[in-house]
C-alpha positions in Angstrom: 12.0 44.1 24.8 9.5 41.1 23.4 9.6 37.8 25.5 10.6 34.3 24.2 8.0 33.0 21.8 6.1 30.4 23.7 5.0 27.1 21.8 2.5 25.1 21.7 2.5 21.2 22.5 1.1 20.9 18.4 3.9 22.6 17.5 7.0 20.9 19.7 5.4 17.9 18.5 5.6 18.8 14.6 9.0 19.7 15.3 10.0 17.0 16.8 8.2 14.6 14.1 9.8 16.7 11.6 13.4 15.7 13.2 12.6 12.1 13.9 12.3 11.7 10.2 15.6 12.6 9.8 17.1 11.2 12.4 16.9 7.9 15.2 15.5 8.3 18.5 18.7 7.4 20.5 19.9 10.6 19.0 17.1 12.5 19.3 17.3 15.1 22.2 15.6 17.7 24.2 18.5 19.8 23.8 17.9 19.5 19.8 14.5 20.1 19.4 15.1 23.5 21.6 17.6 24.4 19.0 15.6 23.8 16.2 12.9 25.4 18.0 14.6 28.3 19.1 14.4 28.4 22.3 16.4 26.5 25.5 15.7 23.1 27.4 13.7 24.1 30.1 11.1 25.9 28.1 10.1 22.1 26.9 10.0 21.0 30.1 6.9 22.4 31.0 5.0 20.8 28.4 6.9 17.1 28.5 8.6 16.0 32.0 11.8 13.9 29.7 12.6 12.9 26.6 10.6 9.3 26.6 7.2 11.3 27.5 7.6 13.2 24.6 8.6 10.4 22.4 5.8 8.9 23.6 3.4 12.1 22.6 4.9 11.8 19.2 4.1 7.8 18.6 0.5 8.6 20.0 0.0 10.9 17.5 0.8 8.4 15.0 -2.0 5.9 16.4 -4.1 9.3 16.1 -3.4 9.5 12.3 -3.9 5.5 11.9 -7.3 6.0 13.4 -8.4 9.2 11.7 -11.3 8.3 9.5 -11.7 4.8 10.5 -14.8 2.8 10.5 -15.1 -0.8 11.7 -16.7 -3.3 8.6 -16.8 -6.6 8.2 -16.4 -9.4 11.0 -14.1 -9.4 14.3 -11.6 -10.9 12.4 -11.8 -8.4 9.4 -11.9 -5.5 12.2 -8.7 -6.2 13.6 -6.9 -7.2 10.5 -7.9 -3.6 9.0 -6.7 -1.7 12.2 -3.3 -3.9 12.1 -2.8 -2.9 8.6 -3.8 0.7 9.4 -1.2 0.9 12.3 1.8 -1.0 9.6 1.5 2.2 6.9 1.4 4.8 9.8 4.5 4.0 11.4 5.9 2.9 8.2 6.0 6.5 7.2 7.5 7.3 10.5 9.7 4.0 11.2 12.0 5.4 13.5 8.8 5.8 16.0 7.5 2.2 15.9 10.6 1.4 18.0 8.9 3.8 20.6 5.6 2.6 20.4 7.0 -1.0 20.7 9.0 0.0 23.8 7.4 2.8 26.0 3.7 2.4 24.3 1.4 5.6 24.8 -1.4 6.7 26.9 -2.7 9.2 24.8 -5.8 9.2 22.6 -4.6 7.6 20.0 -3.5 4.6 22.0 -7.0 4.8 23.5 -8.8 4.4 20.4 -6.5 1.6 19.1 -6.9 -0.5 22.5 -11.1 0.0 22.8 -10.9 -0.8 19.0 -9.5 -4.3 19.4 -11.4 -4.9 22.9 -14.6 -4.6 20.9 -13.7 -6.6 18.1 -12.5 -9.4 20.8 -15.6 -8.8 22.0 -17.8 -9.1 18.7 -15.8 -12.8 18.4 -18.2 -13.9 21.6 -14.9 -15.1 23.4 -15.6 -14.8 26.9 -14.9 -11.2 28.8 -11.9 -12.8 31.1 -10.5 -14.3 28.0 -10.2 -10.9 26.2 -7.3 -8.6 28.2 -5.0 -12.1 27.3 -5.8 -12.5 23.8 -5.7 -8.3 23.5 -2.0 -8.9 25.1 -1.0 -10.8 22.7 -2.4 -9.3 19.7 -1.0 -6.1 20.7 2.9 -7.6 21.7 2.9 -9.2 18.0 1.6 -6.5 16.4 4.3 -4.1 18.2 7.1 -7.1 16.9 6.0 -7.0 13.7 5.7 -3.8 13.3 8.9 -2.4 14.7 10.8 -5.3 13.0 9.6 -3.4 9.7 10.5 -0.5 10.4 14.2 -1.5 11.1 14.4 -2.7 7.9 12.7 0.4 6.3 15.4 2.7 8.2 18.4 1.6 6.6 20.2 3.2 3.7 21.0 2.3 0.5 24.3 1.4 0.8 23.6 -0.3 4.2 20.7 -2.9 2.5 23.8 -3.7 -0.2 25.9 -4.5 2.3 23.1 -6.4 4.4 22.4 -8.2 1.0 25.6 -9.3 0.4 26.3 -10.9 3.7 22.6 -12.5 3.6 23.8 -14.4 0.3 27.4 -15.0 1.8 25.9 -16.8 4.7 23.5 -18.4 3.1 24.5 -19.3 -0.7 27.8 -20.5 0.7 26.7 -22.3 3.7 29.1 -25.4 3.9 26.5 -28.5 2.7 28.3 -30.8 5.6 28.1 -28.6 8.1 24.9 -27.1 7.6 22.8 -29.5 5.3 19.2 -28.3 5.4 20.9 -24.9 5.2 22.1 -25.7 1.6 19.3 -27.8 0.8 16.6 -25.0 1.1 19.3 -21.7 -0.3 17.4 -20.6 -3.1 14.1 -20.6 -1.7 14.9 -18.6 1.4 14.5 -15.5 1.0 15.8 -12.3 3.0 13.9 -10.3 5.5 13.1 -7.6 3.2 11.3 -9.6 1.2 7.4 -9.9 0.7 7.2 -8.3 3.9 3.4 -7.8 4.1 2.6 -10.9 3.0 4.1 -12.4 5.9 2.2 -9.7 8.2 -0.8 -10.7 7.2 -0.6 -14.2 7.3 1.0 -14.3 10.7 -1.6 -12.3 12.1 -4.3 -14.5 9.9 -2.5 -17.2 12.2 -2.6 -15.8 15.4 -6.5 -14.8 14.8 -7.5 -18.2 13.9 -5.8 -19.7 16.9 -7.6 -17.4 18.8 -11.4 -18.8 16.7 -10.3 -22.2 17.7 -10.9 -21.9 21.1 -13.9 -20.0 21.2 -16.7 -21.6 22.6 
């Protein structure tokens, strides 16, 4: 009689990426990726304690990809601008994970190399060393926002964006003009969430990194 086939954490991990894609991460299981791996529960276990760890192993590895091949160029400000935008197409080809990253975080590699990344760039900017773990706080919890907010978008279906559409020009394109004046004034300049998406990435980050050369010394 051969044993149970024993995999590899490369391999849960594919498998579970390969699901995630396909589905969200509330109805993501353990119980699931066994199935589709063949095997029961507890066999996972001994590679991931519960379900967040492994989330988190999955999320890590797409800071891993983000930072594959990277080289900093350019000033501090360039630095962390490319690594923002860097980290905005990886999980945007794996949306259903930014959630995770935004909420659990990882402490794998790939969350190493993204946080010593932007300490040195904070660095390079000649802000003072007990200024830095602040500013990197702040970077990193508007970078998480941003990016998760994407990704919600990203996730929805066709039919669902219609629908989403439809109420967006509802509430605003009918907005009573008594009630809510500046709402009506401004109607057919405001545009929905969806819309221009990294251009408003960018230049909210732009923002918060030119707050952050004001007050250097």
């Amino acid at each position: 009689m051969t044993g149970r086939r024993r995999w590899s954490t490369e391999e849960i991990l594919d498998t579970a990426a390969e699901l995630l894609r396909t589905s969200d991460t509330e109805s993501f299981s353990v119980r699931k990726l066994a199935a589709a791996l063949g095997t029961d529960s507890s066999s996972l276990y001994r590679h991931f304690r519960n379900k967040t760890e492994l989330l988190r192993a999955v999320a890590d590895r797409i800071l891993l990809a983000a930072m594959d091949g990277y080289r900093p160029e350019g000033d501090w400000k360039q630095r962390i601008t490319a690594l923002a935008l860097r980290l905005r197409e990886a999980f945007g080809e794996q949306p259903q994970l930014a959630t995770v990253w935004g909420r659990y975080a990882s402490g794998g590699t790939g969350s190493r190399l993204v946080m010593e990344e932007l300490l040195q760039a904070l660095r390079a900017s000649g802000l003072p060393d007990e200024e830095i773990p602040m500013r990197y706080h702040r970077i990193v919890i508007l970078l998480a926002a941003l990016i998760a907010s994407e990704a919600g978008v990203s996730t929805i279906t066709p039919k669902e964006y219609e629908q989403a559409m439809e109420q967006f020009r509802v509430a605003v394109l009918g907005a009573d003009p008594e009630r809510f004046p500046a709402l009506a004034h401004f109607a057919r300049d405001i545009r929905p969430l969806a819309a221009d998406r990294r251009a408003a990435f960018e230049e909210i980050l732009a923002a918060q990194l030119a707050h952050i050369e004001a007050q250097l010394p």
